[in-house]
C-alpha positions in Angstrom: 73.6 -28.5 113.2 74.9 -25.3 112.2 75.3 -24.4 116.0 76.8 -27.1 116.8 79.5 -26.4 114.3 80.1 -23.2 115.2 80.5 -24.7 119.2 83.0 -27.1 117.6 85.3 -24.9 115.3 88.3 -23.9 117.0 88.5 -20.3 118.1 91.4 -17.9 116.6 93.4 -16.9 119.4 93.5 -13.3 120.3 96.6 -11.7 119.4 97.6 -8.3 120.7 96.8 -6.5 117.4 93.4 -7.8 118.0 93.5 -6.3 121.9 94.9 -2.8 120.7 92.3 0.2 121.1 94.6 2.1 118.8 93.4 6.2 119.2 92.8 8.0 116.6 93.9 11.6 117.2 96.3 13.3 119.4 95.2 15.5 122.3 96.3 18.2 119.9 93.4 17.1 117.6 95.9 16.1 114.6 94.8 12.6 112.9 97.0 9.5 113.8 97.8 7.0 111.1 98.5 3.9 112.7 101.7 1.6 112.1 101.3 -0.3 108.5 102.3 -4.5 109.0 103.8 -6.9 107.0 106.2 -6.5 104.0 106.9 -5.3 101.2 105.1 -1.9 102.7 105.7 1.4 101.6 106.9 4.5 103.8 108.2 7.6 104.6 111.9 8.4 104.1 114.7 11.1 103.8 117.2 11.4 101.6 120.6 10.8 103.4 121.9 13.7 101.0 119.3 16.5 100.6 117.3 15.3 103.4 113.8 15.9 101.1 111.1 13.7 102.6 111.1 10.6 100.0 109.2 7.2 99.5 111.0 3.9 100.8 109.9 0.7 100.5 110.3 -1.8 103.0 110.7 -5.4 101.5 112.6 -9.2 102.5 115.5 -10.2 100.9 117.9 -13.1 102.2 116.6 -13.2 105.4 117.2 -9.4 106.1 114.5 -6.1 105.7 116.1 -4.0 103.1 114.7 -0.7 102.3 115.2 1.0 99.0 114.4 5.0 98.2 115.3 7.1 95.3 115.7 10.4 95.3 115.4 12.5 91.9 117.9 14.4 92.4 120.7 11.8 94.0 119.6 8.7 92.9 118.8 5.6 94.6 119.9 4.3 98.1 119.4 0.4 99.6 120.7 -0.4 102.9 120.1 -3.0 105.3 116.9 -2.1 107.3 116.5 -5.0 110.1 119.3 -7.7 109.9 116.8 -10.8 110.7 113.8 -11.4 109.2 112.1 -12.8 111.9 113.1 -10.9 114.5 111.5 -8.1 112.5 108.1 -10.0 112.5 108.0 -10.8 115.8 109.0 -7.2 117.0 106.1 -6.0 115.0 103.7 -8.3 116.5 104.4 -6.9 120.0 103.0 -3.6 119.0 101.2 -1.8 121.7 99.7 1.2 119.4 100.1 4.8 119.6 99.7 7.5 122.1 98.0 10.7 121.7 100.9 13.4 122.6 100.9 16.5 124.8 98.0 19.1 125.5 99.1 22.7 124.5 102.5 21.2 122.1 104.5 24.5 121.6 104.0 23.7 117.8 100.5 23.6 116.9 99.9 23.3 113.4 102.7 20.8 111.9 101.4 19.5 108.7 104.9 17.3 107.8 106.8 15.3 109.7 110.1 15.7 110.4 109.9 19.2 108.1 108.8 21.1 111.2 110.3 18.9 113.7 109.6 19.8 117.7 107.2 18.8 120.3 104.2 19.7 117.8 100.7 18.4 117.4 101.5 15.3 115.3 103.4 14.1 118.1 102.4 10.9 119.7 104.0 10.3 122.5 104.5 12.0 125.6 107.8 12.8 126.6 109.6 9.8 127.9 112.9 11.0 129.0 113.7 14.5 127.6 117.0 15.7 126.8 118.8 18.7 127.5 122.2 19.4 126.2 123.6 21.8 128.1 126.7 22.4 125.8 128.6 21.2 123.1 132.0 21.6 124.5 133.7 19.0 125.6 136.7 17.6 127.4 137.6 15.0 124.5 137.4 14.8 120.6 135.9 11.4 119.6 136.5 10.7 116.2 133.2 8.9 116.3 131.3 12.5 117.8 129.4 15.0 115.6 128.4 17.0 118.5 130.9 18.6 120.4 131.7 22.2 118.9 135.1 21.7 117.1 133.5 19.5 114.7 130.1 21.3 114.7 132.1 24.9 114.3 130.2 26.7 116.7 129.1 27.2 120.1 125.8 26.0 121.9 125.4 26.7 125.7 122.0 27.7 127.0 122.7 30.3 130.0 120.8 28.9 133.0 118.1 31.1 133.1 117.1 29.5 129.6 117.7 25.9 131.3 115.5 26.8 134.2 112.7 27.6 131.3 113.2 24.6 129.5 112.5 22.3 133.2 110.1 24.4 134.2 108.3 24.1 130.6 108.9 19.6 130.9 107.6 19.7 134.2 104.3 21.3 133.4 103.8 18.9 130.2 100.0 17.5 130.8 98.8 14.9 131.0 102.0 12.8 131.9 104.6 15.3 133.8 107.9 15.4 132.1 109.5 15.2 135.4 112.3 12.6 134.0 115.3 14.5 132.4 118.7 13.6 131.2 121.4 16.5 130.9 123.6 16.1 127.8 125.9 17.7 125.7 128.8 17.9 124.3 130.0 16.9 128.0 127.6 17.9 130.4 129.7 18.0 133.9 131.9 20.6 132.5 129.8 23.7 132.8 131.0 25.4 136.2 127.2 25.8 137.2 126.3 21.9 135.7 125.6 21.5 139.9 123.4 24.3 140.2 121.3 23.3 137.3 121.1 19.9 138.5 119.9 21.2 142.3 117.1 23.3 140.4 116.2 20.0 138.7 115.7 18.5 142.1 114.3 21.7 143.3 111.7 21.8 140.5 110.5 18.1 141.7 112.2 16.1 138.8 111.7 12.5 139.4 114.6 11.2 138.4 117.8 12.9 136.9 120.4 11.1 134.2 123.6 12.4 133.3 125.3 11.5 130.1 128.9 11.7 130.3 132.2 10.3 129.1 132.6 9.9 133.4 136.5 11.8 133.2 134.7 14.1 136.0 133.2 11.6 137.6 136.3 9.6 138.5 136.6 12.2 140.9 135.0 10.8 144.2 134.6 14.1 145.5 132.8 15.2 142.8 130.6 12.2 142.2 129.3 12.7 145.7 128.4 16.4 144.9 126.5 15.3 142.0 124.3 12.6 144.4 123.8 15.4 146.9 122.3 17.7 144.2 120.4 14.8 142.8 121.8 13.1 139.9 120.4 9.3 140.7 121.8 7.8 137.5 124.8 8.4 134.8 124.4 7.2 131.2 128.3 6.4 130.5 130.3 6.2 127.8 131.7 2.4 127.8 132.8 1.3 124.5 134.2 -2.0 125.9 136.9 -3.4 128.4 140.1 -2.8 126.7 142.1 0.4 125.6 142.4 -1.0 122.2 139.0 -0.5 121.9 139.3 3.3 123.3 141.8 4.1 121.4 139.3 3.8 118.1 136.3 5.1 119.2 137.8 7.9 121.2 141.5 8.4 120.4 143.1 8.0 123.8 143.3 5.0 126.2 140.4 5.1 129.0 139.6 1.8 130.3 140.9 2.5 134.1 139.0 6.2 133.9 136.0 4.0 133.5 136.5 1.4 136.1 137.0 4.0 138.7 133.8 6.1 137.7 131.9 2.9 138.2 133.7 2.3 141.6 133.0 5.9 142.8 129.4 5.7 141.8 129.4 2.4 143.7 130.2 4.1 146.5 128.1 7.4 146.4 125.1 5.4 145.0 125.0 6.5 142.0 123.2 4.1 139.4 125.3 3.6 135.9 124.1 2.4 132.6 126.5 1.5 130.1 126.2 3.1 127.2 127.9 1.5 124.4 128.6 3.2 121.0 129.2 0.0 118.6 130.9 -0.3 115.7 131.0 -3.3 113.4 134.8 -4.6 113.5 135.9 -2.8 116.5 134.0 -3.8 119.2 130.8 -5.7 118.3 132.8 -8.8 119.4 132.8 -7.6 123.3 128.9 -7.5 123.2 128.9 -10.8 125.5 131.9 -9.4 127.6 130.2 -6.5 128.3 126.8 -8.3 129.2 128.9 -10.2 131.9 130.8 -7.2 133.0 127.5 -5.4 134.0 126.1 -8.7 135.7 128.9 -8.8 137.7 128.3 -5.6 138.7 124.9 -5.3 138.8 124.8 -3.7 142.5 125.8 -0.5 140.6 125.0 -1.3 137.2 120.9 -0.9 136.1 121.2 -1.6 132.2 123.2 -1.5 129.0 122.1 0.2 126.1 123.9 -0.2 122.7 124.2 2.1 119.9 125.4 1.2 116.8 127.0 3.5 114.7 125.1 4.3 111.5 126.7 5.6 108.1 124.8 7.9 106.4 125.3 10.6 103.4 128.1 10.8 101.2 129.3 6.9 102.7 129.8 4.9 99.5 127.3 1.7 99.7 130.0 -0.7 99.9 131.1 1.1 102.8 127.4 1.2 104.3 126.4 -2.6 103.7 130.2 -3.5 105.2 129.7 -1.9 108.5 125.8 -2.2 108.7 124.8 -3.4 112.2 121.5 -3.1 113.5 119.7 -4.3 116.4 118.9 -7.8 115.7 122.5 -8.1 114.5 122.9 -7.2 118.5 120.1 -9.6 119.8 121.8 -12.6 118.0 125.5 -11.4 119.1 124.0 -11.6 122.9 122.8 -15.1 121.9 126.0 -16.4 120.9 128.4 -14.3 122.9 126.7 -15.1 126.4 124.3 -18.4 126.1 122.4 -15.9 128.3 119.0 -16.0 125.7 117.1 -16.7 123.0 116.8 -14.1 121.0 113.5 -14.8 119.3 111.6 -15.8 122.6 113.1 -13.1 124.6 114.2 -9.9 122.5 111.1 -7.4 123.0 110.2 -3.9 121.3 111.2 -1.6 124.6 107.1 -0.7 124.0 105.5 -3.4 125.5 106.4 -2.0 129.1 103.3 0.2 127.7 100.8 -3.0 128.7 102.2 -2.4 132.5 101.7 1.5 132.1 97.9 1.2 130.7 97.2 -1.2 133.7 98.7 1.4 136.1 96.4 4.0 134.3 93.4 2.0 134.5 94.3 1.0 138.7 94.8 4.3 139.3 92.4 6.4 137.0 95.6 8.6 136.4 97.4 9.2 132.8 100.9 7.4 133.3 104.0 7.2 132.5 104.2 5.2 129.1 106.7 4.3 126.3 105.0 3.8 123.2 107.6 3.5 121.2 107.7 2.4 117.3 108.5 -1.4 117.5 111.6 -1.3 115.6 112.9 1.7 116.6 114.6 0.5 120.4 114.8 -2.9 121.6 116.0 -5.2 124.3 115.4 -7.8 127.5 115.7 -7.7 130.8 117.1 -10.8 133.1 117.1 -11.2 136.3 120.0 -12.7 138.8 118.8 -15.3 141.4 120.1 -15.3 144.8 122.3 -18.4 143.2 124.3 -16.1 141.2 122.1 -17.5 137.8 121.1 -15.0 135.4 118.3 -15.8 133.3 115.7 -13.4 130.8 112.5 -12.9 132.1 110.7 -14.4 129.2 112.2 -17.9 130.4 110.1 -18.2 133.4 107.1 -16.2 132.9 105.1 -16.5 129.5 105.5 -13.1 128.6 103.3 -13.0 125.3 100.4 -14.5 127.4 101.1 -12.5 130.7 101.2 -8.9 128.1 97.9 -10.1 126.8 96.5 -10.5 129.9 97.9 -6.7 131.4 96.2 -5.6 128.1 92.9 -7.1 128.9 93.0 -6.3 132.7 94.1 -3.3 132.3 90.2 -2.5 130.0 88.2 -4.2 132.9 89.6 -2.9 136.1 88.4 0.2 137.5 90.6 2.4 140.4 87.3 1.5 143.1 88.1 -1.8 142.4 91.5 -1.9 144.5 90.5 -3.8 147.4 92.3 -6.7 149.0 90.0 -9.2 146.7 90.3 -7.6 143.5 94.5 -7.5 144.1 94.5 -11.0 144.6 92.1 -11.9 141.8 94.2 -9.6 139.5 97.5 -11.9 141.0 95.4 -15.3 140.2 95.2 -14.0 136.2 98.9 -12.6 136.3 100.1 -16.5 137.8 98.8 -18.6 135.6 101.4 -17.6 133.6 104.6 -17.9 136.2 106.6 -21.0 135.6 108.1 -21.1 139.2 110.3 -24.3 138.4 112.0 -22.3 135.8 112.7 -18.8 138.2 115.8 -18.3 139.1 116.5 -18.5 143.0 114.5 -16.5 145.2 111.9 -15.0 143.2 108.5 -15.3 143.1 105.9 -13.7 141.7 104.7 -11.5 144.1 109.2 -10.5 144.2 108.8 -9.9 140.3 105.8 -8.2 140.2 106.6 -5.5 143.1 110.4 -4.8 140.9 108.0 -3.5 138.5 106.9 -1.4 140.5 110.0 1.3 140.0 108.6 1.8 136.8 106.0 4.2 138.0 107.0 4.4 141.7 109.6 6.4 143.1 109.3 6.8 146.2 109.5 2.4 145.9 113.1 3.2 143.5 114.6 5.7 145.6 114.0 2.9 148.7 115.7 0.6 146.7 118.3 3.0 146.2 118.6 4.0 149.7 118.9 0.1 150.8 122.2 -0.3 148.5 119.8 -1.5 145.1 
């Protein structure tokens, strides 16, 4: 009897936590304490003053995460945390687990984090996208920047030799090759040898080379063609929204028309843009959905949209704070509302899951690779896809993507690199389809259409043919 009730009592379903072989030290031999769940929880926190390394607590309150901390020698802070509850939840659910950092970090023996801040041994990631600033002059004076060197009081401009070091050092990073870089500043384009450095980047074997810039440079079609001959394949622009009203607040001058004609140039030189939007609660948070659309619309030249809300921090009065407090689920639900586009509990995801597709390419290849294991709260998103119809629609709508992430998770323990043979690809597409909902893709794609768009991720010589074909 009693094993018949055990082959009657409905089994728990595997959840990802439960899938997770979470590692245990770095590759720098430093123990790893894992991501704590649930709420209230307590962790580790600065204070926005003194910044001494206090304790925060984490806890629910009216449908938001708050967090609390009190320092002994400024008192106590609360701010909003994560604007929606369950959003918070769900984000934590989709967890993936840690990495295990670099071999040979140029800090070795870090005890406290962020006191001796760097690519140390407590590190657990590999670098995803490093940045280097190149300067922090700049051709503008946002009243929103800290960085550019009126307001910092000083100059910071690495002579080249020092920038060569710094590539050359990102490039030899084991066991994942740092060979993705974004130049920065300050604004980057302005140094008279900003072309130099970025043919040295090429020159070097960088995979892929980002530019962040304000784009004032760039509406210059000659010299957006220089920078795709020297190898700049993407520029992460300033766009604060689609009127000067907006400009005129975040960055004191009118600058909507600069914009459209940077995109336009980059259209032409094939240059991919992402829109990089700096938001701020009552000034432009209400073009979210606008600015959604405006990329669709353009998404021959357009790859992504990444928001950053502007956070108030130090000597802010709470009212202040709590007023203008804006955080990403505040974004998730604004792209809900603003564009009927999604549902943002079904398709906002932790940008870390795309970790399930890198431990699959890993295990296919026997190769470390490329992976973004990210703190689930820390950056977050979807991705949609536009049928041959014109209809845009979130990938989560038409593929079970908390199934299919599973599944990559458990694949990606059982396959072996012998085992990629014609019958072990098609056996590996069977598991992947039973979780396609073909009725509800949008027109034109299939599976085997998603699954090879994927690919980028890992592949360029697939994204620079994409690139070459006009995206």
């Amino acid at each position: 009897m009693d094993l018949i009730r055990r082959l009657l009592k409905p089994r728990k379903e595997e959840t990802i936590r439960d899938l997770i072989v979470q590692p245990e030290r770095t590759l720098a031999d430093t123990e790893i304490t894992p991501i704590k769940y649930g709420l209230p929880k307590e962790i580790e926190s600065i204070c926005p003053e003194c910044m001494k390394i206090i304790k925060a607590t984490l806890y629910p309150e009216g449908g938001k995460v708050w967090i609390k901390k009190d320092c002994e020698e400024h008192g106590e802070v609360r701010d909003i945390f994560y604007g929606d509850i369950g959003l918070y939840h769900r984000c934590e659910n989709l967890w993936f687990g840690d990495g295990v950092g670099v071999e040979d970090p140029p800090i070795k023996k870090a005890t406290v984090c962020p006191a001796q801040c760097g690519l140390c041994n407590m590190h657990m990631s590999h670098s995803g996208l490093p940045i280097i600033d190149l300067t922090n002059r700049c051709n503008m004076t946002c009243p929103v920047c800290f960085a550019n060197a009126n307001a910092a009081g000083y100059l910071y401009e690495p002579p080249y030799e020092d920038v060569v070091r710094m590539l050359e050092g990102l490039i030899s990073q084991k066991p994942v090759p740092a060979d993705r870089v974004q130049f920065s500043g300050g604004e980057p384009t302005i140094r008279t040898d900003f072309l130099k450095i970025v043919r040295k980047a090429t020159e070097l074997g960088f995979d892929y080379i980002q530019v962040n810039t304000n784009g004032i440079k760039m509406a210059d079609l000659e010299f957006a063609r220089a920078c795709r001959e020297a190898g700049v394949e993407n520029i992460y622009l300033q766009f604060d929204g689609l009127s000067d009203d907006v400009y005129k607040k975040t960055r004191a001058m009118p600058l909507n028309e600069t914009k459209m004609r940077t995109i336009e140039n980059c259209r032409k030189v094939k240059i991919g843009v992402i829109l990089v939007v700096t938001l701020v609660k009552g000034v432009n948070d209400g073009q979210v959905g606008e600015i959604v659309r405006f990329a669709m619309k353009n998404h021959d030249v357009i790859d992504g949209i990444c928001f950053q809300p502007v956070v108030f921090v130090g000597r802010y009065a709470q009212s202040h704070r709590l007023e203008k407090r804006y955080t990403l689920a505040d974004l998730a639900l604004d792209i809900e509302r603003q564009t009927g586009y999604m549902q943002a509990m079904r398709d906002w995801f932790p940008l870390g899951v795309t970790s399930s597709f890198s431990k699959l390419a890993a295990a296919l290849t026997g190769k470390p690779s490329f992976t973004l294991s990210l703190h689930p709260h820390c950056s977050q998103g979807t991705y949609f896809f536009i049928g041959s119809d014109g209809s845009i629609k979130p990938f989560s709508e038409f593929i079970d993507a908390d199934g299919c992430l599973k599944e990559l998770l458990k694949l990606s323990k059982t396959v072996k690199p012998s085992s990629l043979d014609l019958l072990s690809k098609a056996r590996l597409f069977y598991r992947l389809n039973r979780y396609w909902k073909q009725d509800k893709a949008p027109k034109g794609l299939t599976l085997k259409r998603f699954l090879e768009s994927l690919e980028g991720f890992q592949n360029r010589n697939l994204r620079r043919g994409l690139l070459r074909r006009g995206r």
